[in-house]
C-alpha positions as CSV (number, residue, x, y, z in Angstrom):
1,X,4.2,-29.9,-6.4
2,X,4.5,-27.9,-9.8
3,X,7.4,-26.0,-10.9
4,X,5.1,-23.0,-10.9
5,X,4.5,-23.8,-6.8
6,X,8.5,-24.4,-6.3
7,X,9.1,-20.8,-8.1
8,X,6.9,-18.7,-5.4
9,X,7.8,-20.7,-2.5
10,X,11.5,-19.8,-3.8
11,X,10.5,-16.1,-4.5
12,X,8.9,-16.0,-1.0
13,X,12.0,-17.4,0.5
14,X,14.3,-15.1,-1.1
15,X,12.1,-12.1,0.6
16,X,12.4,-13.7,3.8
17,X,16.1,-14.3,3.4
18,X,17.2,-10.7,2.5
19,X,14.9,-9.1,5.4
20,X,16.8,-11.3,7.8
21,X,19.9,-10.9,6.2
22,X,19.5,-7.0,5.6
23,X,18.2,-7.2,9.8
24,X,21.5,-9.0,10.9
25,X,23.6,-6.3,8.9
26,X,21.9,-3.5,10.5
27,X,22.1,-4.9,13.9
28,X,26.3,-5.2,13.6
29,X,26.0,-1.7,12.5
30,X,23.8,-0.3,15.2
31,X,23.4,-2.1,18.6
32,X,19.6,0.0,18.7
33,X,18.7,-1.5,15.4
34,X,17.3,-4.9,17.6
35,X,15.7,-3.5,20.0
36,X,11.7,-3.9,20.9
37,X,11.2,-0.2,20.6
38,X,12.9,-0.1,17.3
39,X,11.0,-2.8,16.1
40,X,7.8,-1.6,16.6
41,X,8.6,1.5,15.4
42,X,9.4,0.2,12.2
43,X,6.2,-1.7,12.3
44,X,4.5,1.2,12.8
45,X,6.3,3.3,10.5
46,X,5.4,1.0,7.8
47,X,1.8,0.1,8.6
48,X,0.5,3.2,6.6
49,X,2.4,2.2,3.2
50,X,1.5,-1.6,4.1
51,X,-2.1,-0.8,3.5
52,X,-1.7,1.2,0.9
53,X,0.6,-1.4,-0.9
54,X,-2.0,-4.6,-0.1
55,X,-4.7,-2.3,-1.9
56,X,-1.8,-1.9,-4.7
57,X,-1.2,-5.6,-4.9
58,X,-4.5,-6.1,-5.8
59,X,-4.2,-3.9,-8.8
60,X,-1.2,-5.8,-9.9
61,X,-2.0,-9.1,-9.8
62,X,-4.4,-8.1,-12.4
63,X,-1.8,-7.0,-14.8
64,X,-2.7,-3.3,-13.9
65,X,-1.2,0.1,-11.3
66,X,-2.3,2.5,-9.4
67,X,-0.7,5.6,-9.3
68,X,-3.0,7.8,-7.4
69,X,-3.0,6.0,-4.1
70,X,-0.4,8.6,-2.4
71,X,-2.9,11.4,-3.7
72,X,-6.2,9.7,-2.7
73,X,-4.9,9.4,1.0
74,X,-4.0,13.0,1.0
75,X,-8.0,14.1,-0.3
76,X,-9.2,11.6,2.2
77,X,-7.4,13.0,4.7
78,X,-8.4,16.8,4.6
79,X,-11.9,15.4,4.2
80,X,-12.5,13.7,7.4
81,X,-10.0,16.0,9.3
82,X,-12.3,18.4,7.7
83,X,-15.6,16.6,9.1
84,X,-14.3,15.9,12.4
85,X,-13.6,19.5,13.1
86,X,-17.2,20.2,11.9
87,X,-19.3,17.2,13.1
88,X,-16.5,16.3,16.6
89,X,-17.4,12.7,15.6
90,X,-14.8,10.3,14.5
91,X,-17.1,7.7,13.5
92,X,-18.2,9.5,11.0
93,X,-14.8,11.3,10.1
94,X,-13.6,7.2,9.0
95,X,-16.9,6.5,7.2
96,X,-15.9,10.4,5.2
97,X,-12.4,8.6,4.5
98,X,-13.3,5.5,3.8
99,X,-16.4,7.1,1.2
100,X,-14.3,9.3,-0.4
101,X,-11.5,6.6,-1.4
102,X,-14.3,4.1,-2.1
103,X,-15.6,6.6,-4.6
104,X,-12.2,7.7,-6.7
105,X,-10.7,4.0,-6.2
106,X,-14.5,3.5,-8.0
107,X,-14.0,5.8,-10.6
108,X,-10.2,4.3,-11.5
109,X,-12.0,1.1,-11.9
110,X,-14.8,2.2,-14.5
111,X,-12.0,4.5,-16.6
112,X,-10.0,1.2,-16.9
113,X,-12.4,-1.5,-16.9
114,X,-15.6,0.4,-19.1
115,X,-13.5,3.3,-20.4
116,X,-11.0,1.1,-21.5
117,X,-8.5,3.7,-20.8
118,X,-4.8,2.4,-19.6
119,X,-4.4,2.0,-15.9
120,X,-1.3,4.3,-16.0
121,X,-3.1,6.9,-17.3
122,X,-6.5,6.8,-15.6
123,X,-4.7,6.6,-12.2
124,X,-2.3,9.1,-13.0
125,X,-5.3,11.8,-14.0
126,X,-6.5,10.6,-10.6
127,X,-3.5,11.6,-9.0
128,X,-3.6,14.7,-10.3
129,X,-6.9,15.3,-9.7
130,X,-7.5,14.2,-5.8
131,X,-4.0,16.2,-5.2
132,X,-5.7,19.4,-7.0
133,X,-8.5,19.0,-5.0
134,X,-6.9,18.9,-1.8
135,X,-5.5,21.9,-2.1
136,X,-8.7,23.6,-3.5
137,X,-10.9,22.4,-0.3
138,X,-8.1,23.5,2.6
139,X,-6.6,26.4,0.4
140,X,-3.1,25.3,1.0
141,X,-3.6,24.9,4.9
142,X,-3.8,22.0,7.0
143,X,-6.3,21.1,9.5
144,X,-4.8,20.0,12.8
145,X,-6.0,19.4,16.3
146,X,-8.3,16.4,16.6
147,X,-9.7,14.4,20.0
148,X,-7.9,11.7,21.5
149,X,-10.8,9.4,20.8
150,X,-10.0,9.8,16.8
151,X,-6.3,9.9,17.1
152,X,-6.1,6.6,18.9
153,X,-6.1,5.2,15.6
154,X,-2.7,6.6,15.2
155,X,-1.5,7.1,18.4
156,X,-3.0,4.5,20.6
157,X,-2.0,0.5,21.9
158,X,-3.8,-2.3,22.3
159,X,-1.6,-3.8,25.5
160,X,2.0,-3.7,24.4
161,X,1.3,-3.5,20.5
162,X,0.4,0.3,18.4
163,X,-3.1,0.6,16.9
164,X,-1.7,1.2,13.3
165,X,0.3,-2.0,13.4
166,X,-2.7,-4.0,14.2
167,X,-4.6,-2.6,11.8
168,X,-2.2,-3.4,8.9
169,X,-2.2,-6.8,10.2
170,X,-6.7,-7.4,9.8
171,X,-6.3,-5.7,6.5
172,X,-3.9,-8.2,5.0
173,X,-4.8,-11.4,6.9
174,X,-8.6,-10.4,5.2
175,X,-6.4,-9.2,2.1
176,X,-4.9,-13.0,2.4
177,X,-8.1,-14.8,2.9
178,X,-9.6,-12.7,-0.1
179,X,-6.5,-13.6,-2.4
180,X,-6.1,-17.3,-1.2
181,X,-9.2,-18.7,-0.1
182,X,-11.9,-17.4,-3.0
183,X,-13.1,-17.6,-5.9
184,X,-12.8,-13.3,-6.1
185,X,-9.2,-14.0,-5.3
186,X,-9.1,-16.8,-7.9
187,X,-10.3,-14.8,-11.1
188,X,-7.5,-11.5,-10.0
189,X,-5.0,-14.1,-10.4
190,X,-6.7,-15.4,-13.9
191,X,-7.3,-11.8,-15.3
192,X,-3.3,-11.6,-14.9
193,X,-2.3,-14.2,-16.3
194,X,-4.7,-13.9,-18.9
195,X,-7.1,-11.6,-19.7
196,X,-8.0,-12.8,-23.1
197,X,-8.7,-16.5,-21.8
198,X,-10.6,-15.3,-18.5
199,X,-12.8,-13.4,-20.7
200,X,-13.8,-16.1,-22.9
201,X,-14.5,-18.5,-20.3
202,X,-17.3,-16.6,-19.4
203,X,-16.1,-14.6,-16.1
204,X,-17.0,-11.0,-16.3
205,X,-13.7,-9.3,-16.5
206,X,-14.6,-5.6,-16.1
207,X,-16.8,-6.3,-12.9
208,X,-13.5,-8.0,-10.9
209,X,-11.5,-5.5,-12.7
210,X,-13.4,-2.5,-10.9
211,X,-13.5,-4.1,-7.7
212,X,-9.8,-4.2,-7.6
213,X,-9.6,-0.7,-8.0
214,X,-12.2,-0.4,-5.6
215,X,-10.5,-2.1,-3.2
216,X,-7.5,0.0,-3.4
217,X,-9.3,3.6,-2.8
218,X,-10.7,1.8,0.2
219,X,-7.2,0.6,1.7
220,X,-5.9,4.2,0.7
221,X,-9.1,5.7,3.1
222,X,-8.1,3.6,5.7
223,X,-4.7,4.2,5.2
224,X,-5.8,8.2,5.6
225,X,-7.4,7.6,8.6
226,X,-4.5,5.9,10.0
227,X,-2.2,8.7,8.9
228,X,-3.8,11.6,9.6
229,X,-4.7,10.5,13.6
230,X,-0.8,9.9,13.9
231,X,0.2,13.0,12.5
232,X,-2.4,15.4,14.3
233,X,-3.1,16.8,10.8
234,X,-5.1,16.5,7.6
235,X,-2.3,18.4,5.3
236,X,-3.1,18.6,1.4
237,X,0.4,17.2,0.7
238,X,0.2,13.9,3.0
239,X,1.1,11.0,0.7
240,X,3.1,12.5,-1.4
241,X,5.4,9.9,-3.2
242,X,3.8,7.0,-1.4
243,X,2.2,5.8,-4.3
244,X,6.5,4.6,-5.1
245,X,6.4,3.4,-1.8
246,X,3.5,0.6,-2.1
247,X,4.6,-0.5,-5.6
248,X,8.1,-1.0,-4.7
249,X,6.9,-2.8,-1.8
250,X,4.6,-4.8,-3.9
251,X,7.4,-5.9,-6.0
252,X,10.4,-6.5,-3.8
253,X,7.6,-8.8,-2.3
254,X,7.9,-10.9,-5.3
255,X,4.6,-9.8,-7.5
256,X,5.0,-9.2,-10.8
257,X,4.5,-6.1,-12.5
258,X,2.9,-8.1,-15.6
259,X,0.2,-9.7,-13.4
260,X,-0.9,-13.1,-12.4
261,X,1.9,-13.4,-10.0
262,X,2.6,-12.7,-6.3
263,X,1.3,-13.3,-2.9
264,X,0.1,-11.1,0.0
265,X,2.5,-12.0,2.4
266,X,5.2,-11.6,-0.3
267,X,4.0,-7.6,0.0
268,X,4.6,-7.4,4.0
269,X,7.9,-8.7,4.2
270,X,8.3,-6.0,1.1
271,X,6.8,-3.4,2.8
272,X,9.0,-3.9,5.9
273,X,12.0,-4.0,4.2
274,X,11.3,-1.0,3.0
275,X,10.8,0.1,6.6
276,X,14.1,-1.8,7.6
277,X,16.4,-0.1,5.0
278,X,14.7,3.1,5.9
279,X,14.6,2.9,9.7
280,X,18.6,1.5,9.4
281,X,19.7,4.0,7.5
282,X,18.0,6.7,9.9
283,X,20.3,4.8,12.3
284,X,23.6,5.0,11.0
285,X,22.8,8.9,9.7
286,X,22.6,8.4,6.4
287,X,22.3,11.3,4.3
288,X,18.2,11.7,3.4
289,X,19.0,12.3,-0.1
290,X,21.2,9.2,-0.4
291,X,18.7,7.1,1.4
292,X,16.3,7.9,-1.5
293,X,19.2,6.6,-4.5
294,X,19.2,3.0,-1.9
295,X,15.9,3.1,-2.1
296,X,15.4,3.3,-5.9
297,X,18.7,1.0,-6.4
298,X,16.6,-1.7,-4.2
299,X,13.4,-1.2,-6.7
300,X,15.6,-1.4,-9.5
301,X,17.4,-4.3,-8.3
302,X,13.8,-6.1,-7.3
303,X,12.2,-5.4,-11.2
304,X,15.7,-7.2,-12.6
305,X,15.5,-10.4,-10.9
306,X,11.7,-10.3,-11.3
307,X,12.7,-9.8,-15.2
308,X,15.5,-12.2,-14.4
309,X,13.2,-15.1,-13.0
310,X,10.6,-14.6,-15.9
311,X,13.2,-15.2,-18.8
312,X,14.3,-18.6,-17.2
């Protein structure tokens, strides 16, 4: 075993360690914090940014970012809430969602990979774009009131366990079999480390660098769907600031903002503490506004020992 294994097993560990760590606090401070309804609340509370944040790993195991994911689940939203009220069908409502992220999570690809423009920048257009847009198609108003049969997807169980949280849980065990177990997986992890060095050995760096992008206006559909059966609601504003969200859980997972290093399940155990710190603090009646400064102290704290473990 390499030093380069020992450091993400490490990185991995540390994750693990401060959810339990962070959980065991919580429960001492709030008897409710351990409960099984708590629990799966914060599963479900997180299950929307968790597949949002595996598309967003994705994107930064290459080096690159997405900053339009918060916006292209709010455009996704308003369009299938916009189809099922038209069509009643909610087959067709998810394939609307899962088109329209397919086609802007497309379009981010082919600015960055054949337009050579930055990632920031071609994502943050993209932002600004799918958010104008969402407001141009529902003129400011939202579109509620959907059939049970679409807002199981939000709303509904499978036995004990929510739909949502089981749905986060195929996306990343297929996020993990993609990441781990190919050779698609394989060259993300190259064009991170080294773009430069992929490219000359022949792999074609702007095909896997489009799919990545791809990948992640997909997730964001699905995320959409997701969000806008449990909310009742296809509101031009849904996703705002989520895009934060799935990159800080992305990196207090232990990925690397420069690329080439992270792991999928290093994302989850982000993306619920995020939901931990959030759901505790709900708890003990923290202040909404001060919940937001933990919050950015956390994804400040997360980019120094990343910045930290880099240096040595």
């Amino acid at each position: 075993m390499n030093q380069t294994d020992l450091s993400k097993i490490f990185k991995s560990l540390g994750s693990v360690i401060g959810l339990i760590g962070l959980s065991l606090v919580l429960s001492f401070l709030t008897p409710a914090f351990l409960t099984v309804h708590n629990i799966l609340n914060v599963l479900r509370q997180v299950s929307v940014i968790s597949i949002l944040a595996a598309g967003e790993t994705f994107v930064i195991l290459t080096g690159g970012i997405d900053l339009s994911v918060g916006s292209m689940l709010g455009l996704c939203g308003v369009m299938l809430a916009g189809a099922l009220k038209i069509t009643g069908s909610p087959l067709l409502a998810v394939l609307i969602g899962l088109l329209f992220g397919g086609i802007m999570g497309l379009t981010n690809g082919l600015l960055v990979s054949k337009g050579k423009l930055p990632p920031f920048c071609a994502t943050l257009g993209m932002m600004a774009i799918a958010r104008g847009l969402s407001f141009v198609y529902t003129q400011g108003r939202p579109i509620s009131g959907f059939p049970q049969s679409f807002r199981v997807f939000g709303t509904g169980y499978l036995g004990p366990i929510p739909v949502p949280i089981i749905i986060a849980l195929v996306v990343f065990i297929f996020a993990y079999y993609i990441l781990s177990q190919t050779v698609f997986g394989r060259y993300v992890y190259s064009l991170g480390s080294n773009e430069t060095a992929t490219r000359m050995s022949g792999i074609k760096t702007d095909y896997y660098k489009t799919w990545v992008y791809l990948i992640s206006g997909l997730l964001a559909g699905l995320a959409a769907v997701v969000f806008t059966a449990r909310i009742n609601s296809g509101h031009p504003a849904a996703g705002e600031g989520y895009e934060l969200d799935a990159i800080a859980a992305v990196v207090i997972g232990g990925t690397s903002l420069s690329g080439g290093e992270g792991t999928i399940i290093g994302t989850f155990i982000g993306a619920l503490i995020m939901g931990v710190i959030r759901n505790g603090l709900n708890l003990i009646n923290v202040d909404p506004f001060w919940q937001q400064v933990v919050i950015g102290a956390v994804i400040i704290f997360a980019v120094l020992a990343d910045q930290r473990t880099k240096q040595r």
